[in-house]
RODO-2510 file (C-alpha; in nm, 4 decimals, decimal comma):
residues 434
     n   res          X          Y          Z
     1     x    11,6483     3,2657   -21,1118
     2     x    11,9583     3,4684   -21,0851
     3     x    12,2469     3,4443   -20,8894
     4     x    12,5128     3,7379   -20,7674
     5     x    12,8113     3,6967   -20,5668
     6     x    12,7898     3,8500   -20,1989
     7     x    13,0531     3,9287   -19,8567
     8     x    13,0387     3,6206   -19,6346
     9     x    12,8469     3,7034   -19,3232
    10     x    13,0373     3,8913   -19,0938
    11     x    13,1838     3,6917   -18,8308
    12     x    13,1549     3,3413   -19,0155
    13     x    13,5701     3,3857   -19,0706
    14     x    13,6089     3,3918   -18,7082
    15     x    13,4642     3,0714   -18,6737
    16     x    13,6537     2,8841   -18,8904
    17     x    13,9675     3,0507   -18,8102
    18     x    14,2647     2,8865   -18,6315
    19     x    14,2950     2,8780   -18,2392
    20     x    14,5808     2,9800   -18,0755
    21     x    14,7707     2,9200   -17,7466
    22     x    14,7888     2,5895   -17,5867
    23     x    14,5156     2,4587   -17,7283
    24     x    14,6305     2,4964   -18,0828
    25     x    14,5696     2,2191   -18,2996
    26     x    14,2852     2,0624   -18,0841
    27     x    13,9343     2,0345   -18,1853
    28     x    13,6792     2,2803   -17,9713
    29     x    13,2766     2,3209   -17,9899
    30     x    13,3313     2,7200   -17,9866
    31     x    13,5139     2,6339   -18,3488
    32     x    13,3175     2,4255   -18,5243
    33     x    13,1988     2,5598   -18,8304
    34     x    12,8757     2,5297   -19,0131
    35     x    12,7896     2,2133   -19,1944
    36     x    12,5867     2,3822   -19,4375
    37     x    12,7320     2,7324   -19,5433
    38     x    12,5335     2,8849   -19,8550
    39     x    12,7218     3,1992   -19,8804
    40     x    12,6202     3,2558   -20,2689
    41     x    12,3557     3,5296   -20,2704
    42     x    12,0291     3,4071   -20,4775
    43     x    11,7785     3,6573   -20,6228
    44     x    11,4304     3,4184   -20,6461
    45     x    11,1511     3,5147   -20,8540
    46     x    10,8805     3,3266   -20,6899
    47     x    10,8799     2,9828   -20,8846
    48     x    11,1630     2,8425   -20,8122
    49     x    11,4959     2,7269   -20,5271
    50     x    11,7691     2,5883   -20,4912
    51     x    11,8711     2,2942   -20,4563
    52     x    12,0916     2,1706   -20,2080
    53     x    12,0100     1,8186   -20,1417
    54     x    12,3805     1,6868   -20,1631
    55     x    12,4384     1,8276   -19,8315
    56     x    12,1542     1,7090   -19,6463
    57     x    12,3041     1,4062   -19,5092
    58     x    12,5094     1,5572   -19,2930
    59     x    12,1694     1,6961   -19,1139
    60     x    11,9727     1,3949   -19,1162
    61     x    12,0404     1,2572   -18,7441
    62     x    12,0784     1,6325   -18,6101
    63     x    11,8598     1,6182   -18,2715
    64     x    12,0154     1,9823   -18,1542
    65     x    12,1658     2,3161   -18,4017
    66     x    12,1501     2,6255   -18,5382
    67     x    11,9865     2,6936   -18,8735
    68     x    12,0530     3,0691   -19,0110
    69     x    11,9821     3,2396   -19,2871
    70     x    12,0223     3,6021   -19,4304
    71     x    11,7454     3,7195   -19,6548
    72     x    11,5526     4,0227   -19,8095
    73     x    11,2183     4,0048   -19,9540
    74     x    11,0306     4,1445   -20,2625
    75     x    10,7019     4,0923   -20,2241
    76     x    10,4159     4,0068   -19,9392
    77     x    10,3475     3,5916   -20,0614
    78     x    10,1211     3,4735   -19,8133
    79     x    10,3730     3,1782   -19,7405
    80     x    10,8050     3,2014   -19,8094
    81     x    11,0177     2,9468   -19,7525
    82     x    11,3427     3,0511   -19,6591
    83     x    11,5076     2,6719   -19,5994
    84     x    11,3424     2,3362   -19,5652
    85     x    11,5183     1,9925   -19,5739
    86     x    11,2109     1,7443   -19,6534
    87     x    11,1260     1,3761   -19,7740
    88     x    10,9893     1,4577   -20,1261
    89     x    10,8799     1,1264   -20,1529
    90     x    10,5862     1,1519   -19,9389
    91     x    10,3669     1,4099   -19,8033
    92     x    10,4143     1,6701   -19,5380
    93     x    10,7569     1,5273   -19,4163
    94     x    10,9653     1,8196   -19,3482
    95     x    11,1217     2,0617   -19,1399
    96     x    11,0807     2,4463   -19,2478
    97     x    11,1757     2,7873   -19,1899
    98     x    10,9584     3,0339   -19,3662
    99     x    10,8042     3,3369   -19,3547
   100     x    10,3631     3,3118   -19,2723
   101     x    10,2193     3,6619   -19,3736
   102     x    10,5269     3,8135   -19,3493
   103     x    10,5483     3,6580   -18,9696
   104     x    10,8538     3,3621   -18,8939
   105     x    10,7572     3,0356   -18,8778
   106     x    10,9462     2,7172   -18,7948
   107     x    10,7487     2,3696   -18,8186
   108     x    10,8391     2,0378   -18,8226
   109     x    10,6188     1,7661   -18,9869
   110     x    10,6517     1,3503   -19,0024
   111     x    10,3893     1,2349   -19,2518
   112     x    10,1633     1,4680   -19,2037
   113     x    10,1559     1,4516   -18,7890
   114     x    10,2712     1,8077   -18,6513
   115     x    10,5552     1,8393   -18,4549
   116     x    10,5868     2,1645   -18,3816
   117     x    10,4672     2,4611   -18,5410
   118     x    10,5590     2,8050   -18,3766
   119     x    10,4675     3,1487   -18,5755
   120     x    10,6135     3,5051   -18,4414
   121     x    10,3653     3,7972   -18,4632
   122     x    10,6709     4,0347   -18,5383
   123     x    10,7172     4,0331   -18,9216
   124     x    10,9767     4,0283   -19,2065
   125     x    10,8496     4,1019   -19,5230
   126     x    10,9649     4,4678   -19,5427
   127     x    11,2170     4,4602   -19,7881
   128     x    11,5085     4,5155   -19,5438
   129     x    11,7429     4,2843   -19,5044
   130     x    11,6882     4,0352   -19,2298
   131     x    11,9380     3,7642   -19,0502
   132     x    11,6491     3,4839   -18,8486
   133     x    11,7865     3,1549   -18,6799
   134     x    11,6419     2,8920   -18,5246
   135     x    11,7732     2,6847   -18,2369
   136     x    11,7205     2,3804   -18,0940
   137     x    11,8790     2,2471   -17,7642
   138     x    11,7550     1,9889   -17,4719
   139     x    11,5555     2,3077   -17,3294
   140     x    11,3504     2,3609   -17,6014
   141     x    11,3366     2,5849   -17,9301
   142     x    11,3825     2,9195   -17,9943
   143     x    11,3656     3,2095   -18,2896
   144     x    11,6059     3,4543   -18,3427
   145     x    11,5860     3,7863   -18,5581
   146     x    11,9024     4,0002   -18,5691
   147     x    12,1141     3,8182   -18,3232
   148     x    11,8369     3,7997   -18,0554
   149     x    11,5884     3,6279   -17,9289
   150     x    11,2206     3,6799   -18,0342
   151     x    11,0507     3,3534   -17,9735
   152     x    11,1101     3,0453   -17,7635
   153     x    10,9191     2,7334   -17,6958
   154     x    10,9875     2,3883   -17,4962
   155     x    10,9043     2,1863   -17,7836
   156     x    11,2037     2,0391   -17,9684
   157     x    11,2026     1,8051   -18,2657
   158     x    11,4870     1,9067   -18,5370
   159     x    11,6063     1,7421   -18,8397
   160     x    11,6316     1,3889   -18,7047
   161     x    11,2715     1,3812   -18,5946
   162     x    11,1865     1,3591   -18,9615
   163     x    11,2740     1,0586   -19,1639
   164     x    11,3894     1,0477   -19,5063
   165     x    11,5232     1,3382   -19,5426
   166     x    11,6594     1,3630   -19,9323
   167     x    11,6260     1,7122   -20,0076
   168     x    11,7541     2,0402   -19,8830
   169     x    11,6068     2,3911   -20,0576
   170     x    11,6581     2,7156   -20,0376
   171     x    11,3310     2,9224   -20,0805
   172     x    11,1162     2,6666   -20,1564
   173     x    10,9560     2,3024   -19,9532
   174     x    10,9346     1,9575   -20,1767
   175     x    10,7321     1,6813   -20,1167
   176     x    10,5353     1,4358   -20,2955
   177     x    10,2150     1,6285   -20,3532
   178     x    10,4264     1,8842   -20,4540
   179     x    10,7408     1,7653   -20,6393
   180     x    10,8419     2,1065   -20,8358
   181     x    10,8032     2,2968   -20,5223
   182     x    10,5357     2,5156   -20,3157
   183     x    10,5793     2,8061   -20,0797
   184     x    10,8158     2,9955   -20,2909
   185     x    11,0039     3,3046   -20,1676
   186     x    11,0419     3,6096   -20,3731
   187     x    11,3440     3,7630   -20,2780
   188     x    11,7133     3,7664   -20,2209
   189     x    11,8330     3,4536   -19,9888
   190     x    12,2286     3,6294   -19,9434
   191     x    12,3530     3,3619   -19,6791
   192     x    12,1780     3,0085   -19,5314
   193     x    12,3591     2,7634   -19,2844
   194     x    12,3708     2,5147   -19,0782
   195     x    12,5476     2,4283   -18,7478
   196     x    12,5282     2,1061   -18,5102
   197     x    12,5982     2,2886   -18,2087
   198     x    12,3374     2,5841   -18,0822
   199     x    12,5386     2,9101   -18,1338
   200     x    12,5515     3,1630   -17,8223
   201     x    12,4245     3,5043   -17,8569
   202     x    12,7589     3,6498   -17,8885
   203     x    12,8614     3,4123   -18,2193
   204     x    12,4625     3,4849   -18,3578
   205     x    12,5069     3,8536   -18,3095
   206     x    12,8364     3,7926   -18,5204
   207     x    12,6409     3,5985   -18,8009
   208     x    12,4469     3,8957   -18,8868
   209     x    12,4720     4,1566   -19,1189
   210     x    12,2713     4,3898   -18,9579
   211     x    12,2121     4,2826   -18,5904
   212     x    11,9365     4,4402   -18,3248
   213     x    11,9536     4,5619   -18,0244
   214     x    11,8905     4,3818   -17,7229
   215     x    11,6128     4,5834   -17,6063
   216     x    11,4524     4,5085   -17,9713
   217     x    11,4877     4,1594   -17,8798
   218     x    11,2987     4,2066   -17,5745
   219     x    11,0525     4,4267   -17,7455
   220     x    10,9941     4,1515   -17,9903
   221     x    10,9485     3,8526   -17,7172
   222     x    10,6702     4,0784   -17,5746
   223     x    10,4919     4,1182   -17,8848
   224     x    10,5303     3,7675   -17,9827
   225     x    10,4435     3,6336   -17,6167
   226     x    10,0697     3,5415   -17,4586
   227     x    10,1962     3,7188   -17,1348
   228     x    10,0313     3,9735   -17,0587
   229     x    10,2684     4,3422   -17,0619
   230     x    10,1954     4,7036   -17,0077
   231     x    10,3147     4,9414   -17,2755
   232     x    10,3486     5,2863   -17,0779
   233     x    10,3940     5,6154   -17,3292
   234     x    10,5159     5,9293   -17,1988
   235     x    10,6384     6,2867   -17,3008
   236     x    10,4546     6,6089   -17,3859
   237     x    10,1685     6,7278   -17,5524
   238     x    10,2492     6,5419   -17,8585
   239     x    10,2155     6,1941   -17,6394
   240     x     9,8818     6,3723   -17,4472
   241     x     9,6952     6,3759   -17,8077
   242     x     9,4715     6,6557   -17,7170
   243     x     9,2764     6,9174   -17,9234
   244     x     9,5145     6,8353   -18,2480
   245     x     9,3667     6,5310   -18,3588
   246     x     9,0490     6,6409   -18,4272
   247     x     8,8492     6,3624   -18,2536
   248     x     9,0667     6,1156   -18,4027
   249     x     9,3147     5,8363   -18,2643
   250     x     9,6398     5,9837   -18,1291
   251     x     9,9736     5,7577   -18,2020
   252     x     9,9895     5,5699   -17,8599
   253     x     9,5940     5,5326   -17,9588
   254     x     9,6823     5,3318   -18,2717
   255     x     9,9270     5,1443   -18,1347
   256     x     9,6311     5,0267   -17,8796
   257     x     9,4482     4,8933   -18,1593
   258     x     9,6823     4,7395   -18,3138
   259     x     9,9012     4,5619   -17,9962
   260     x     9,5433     4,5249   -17,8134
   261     x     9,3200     4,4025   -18,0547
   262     x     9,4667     4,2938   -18,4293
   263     x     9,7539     4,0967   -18,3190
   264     x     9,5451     3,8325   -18,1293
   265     x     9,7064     3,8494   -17,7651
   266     x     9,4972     3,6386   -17,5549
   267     x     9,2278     3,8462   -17,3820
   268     x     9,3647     4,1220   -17,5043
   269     x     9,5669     4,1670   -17,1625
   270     x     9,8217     4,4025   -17,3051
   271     x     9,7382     4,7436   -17,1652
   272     x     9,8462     5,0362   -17,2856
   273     x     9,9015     5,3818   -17,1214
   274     x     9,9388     5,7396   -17,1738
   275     x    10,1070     5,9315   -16,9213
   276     x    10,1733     6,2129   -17,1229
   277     x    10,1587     6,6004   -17,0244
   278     x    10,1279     6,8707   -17,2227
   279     x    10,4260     7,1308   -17,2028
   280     x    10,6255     6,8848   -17,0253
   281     x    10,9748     6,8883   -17,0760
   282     x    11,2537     6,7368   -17,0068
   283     x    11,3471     6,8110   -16,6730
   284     x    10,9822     6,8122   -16,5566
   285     x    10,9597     6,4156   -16,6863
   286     x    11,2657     6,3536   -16,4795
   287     x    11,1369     6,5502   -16,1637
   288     x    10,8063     6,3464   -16,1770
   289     x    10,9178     5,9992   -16,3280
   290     x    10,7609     5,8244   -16,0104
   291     x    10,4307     5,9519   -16,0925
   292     x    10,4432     5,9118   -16,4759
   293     x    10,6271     5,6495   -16,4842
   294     x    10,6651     5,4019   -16,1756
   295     x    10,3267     5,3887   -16,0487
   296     x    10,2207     5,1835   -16,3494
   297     x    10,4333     4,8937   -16,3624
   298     x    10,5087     4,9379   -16,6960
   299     x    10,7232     4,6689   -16,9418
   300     x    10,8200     4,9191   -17,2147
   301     x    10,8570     5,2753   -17,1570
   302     x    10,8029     5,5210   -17,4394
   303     x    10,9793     5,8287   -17,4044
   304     x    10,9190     6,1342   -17,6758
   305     x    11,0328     6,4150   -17,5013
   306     x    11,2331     6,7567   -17,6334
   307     x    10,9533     6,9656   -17,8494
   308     x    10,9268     7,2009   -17,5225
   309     x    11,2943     7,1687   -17,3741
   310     x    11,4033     7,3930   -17,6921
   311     x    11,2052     7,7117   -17,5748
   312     x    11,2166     7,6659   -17,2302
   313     x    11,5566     7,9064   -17,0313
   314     x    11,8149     7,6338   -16,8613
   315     x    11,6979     7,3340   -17,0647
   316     x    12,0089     7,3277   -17,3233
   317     x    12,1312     7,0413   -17,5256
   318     x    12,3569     6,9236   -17,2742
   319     x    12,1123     6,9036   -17,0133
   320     x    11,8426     6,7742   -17,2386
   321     x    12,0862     6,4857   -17,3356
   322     x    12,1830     6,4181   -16,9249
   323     x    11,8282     6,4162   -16,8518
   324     x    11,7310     6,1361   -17,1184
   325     x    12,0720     5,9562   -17,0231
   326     x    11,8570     5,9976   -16,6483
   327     x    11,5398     5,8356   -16,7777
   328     x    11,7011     5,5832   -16,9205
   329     x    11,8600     5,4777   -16,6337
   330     x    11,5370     5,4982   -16,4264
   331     x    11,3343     5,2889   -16,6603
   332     x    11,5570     5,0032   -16,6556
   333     x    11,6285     5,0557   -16,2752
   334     x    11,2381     4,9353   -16,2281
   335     x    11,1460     4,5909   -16,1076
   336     x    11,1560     4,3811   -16,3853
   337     x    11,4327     4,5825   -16,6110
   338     x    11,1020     4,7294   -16,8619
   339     x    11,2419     4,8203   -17,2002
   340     x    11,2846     5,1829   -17,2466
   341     x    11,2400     5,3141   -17,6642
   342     x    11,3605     5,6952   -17,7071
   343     x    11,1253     5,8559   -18,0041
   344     x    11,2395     6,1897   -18,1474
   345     x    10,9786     6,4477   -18,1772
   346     x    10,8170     6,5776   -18,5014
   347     x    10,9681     6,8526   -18,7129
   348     x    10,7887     7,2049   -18,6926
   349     x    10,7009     7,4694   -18,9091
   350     x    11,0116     7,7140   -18,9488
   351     x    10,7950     8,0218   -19,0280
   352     x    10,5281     7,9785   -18,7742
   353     x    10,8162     7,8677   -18,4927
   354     x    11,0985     7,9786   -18,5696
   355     x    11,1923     7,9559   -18,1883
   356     x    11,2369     7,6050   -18,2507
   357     x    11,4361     7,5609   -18,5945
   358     x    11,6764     7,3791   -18,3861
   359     x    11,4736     7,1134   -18,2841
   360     x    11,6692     6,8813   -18,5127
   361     x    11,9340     6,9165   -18,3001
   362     x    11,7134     6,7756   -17,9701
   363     x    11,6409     6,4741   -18,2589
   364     x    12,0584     6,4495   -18,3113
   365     x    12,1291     6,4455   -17,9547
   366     x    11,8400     6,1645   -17,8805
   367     x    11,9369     5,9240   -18,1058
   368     x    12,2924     5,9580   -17,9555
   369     x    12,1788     5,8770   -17,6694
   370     x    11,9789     5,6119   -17,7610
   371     x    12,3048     5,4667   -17,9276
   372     x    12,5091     5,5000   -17,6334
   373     x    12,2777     5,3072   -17,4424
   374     x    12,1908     5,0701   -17,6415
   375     x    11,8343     5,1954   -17,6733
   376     x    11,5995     5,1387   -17,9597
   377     x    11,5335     5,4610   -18,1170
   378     x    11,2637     5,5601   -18,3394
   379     x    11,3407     5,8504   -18,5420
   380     x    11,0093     6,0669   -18,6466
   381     x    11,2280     6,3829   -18,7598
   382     x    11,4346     6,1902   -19,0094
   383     x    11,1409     5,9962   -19,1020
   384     x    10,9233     6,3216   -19,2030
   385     x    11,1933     6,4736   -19,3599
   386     x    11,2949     6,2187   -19,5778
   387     x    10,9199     6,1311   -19,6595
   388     x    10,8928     6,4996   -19,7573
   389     x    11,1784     6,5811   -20,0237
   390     x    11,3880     6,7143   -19,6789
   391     x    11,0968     7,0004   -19,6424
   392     x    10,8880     6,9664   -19,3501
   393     x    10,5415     6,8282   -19,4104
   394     x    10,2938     7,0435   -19,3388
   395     x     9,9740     6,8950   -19,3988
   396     x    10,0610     6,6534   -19,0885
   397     x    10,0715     6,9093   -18,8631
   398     x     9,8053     7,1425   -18,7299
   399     x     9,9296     7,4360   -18,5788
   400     x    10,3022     7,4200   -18,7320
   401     x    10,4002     7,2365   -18,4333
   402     x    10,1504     6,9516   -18,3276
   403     x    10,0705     6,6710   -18,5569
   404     x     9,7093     6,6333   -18,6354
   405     x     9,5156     6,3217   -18,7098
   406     x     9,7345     6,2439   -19,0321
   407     x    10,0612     6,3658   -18,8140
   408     x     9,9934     6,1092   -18,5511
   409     x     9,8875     5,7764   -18,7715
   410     x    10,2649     5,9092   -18,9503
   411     x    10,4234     5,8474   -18,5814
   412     x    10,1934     5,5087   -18,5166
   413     x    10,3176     5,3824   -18,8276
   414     x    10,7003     5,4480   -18,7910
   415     x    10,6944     5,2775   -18,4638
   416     x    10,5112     4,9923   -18,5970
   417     x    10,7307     4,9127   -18,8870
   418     x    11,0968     4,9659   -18,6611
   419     x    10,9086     4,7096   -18,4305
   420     x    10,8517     4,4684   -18,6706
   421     x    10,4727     4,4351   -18,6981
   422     x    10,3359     4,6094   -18,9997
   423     x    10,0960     4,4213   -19,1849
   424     x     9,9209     4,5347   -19,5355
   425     x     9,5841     4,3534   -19,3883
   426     x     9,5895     4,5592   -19,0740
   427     x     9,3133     4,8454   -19,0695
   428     x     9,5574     5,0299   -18,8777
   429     x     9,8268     5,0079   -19,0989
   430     x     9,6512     5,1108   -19,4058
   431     x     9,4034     5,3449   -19,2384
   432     x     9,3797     5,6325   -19,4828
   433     x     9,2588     5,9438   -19,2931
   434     x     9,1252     6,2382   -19,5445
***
């Protein structure tokens, strides 16, 4: 096990700073700092934690709290704790934050009787770093990834529905059957802590590193929830899938499979459409959004949209970025708020198009958008450039401009990582298409 120093989470300063004003000097919930604050980064190899058992004590009676904690993994284990504060004196006595196949998982256990024990189908075993908390109040329980959150449930034991709580780990659970340890991360735990008071979402935005979104949030809730949800995807001939995939699965295809089907939604209720025209553009999206878009009822709204706009007289940059600022707006104007997610089209060919060389700057301007709006934005030209050396790949294209079959599982698999649920045992994550 080795240890290297690291930056305290952002924001954790503000919290233990001094008020000011009138009420200088007197205590205040919005204050209180963590009783638990593991700011030392730990690089674990897989066999080992750390051991923090002095401090948990103070967590013993807790019946409502925030537990946090900033982490990066190095490999896929099939189970990674991140924290657990356990009785190692007997067996299954704890309460746990881990990672299940990559997926977050918070259970509770009193001598072997179950609790709770709530699993996310959005997953975090992608190397990147990650900032998940749990919180427990009177209304219930809920997870958190990046500041927002992903998971909630009514259930509510916390640390003082377990008795004899001794010890306190980082990246590993104790107990009696196994006293060394079991469940051991491999990775980097950079920050884990504790607070007796449920932060809001401004202070757990502030906690992290790295923090999401809101729309992610919502994105992830969806995936993680048994409600039923429409996933509506829209643009040109690129969203269509016609004639260039060569009888095989366009993206919005794939991501049927794997929302529909391989993450285990009940019924599989999820529906997923494809409104998509080929050579539309811009404008003409905009002009027929109540067709397209409205008469489905969608919860997200997939928008990849531009490819055309760059050869087509009138539809400039500026307009191009008023009309997506447009859609935007009219997505989340629909009953219900749905979730719009901007993607950037594919990069082309220079020599067979060289009308549209400039397409990176359609990619530029969408992604400022999506910033300004607080949109989640998946970014396919970046992603095939950088995946290529900075050339443009041309074996997944087939005509210099349209991906083929290879082109499309590319796009399927860039949205399905930035949305949290790649998985190495998915069949459409590791489809390999000659």
């Amino acid at each position: 096990m080795r240890r290297r120093s690291v930056l305290l989470a952002a924001g954790a300063a503000a919290l233990a700073g001094p008020l000011a004003g009138p009420l200088a000097g007197r205590a205040s919930a919005a204050s209180a700092g963590p009783l638990v604050d593991h700011t030392t980064a730990v690089d674990l190899d897989g066999t080992s934690g750390v051991d923090l058992s002095s401090r948990v004590g103070a967590l013993a009676p807790l019946t409502t709290g925030t537990v946090l904690v900033t982490f990066r993994t190095t490999s896929h284990n099939e189970a990674m704790t991140l924290i657990s504060a356990s009785d190692p004196a007997v067996p299954s006595s704890n309460l746990t934050l881990n990672l299940s196949g990559g997926a977050l998982q918070f259970s509770v256990r009193q001598r072997g009787a179950v609790l709770v024990n709530v699993m996310t189908r959005t997953r975090y075993d992608d190397g990147r770093q990650h900032t998940v908390a749990v919180t427990v109040d009177s209304t219930g329980t809920r997870l958190h990834a990046g500041g927002q959150v992903v998971f909630e449930t009514k259930a509510r034991p916390f640390f003082g529905s377990v008795s004899g709580l001794t010890a306190l780990t980082l990246g590993a659970n104790r107990d009696s059957d196994h006293p060394s340890g079991e469940w051991f991360l491999t990775g980097t735990v950079e920050r884990a802590a504790v607070w007796d008071r449920v932060l809001d979402a401004g202070e757990l935005v502030a906690q992290c590193p790295r923090p999401e979104v809101a729309d992610h949030g919502r994105i992830s809730t969806i995936l993680n929830s048994d409600t039923p949800a429409t996933w509506l995807f829209t643009g040109d001939s690129i969203t269509h899938g016609a004639l260039h995939t060569h009888g095989w699965r366009s993206y919005p295809e794939h991501w049927t499979e794997r929302v529909r089907w391989e993450l285990g939604k009940p019924k599989n209720r999820d529906f997923v459409i494809d409104s998509g025209v080929s050579g539309a553009t811009s404008a003409e999206l905009t002009a027929s959004f109540a067709e397209r878009v409205t008469a489905f009822s969608p919860k997200v709204v997939s928008i990849m949209i531009g490819t055309n706009d760059i050869a087509t007289a009138g539809l400039g940059l500026e307009k191009y970025r008023a009309n997506l600022v447009s859609l935007v707006g009219s997505v989340r104007a629909l009953p219900g708020s749905p979730v719009p997610v901007l993607q950037s089209p594919n990069p082309v060919d220079p020599a067979t198009w060289p009308g549209r060389v400039a397409l990176s700057d359609y990619a530029r301007v969408m992604g400022e958008v999506a910033a300004q709006q607080n949109v989640v934005f998946v970014d396919h030209y970046d992603d095939w450039l950088t995946g290529n050396g900075g050339q443009v790949p041309l074996s997944l294209l087939s005509d210099g401009l349209h991906p083929n079959e290879r082109g499309h599982h590319r796009i399927a698999l860039k949205m399905i990582r930035d949305l949290q649920i790649f998985d190495s045992g998915s069949r459409v994550c590791t489809l390999s298409v000659p």
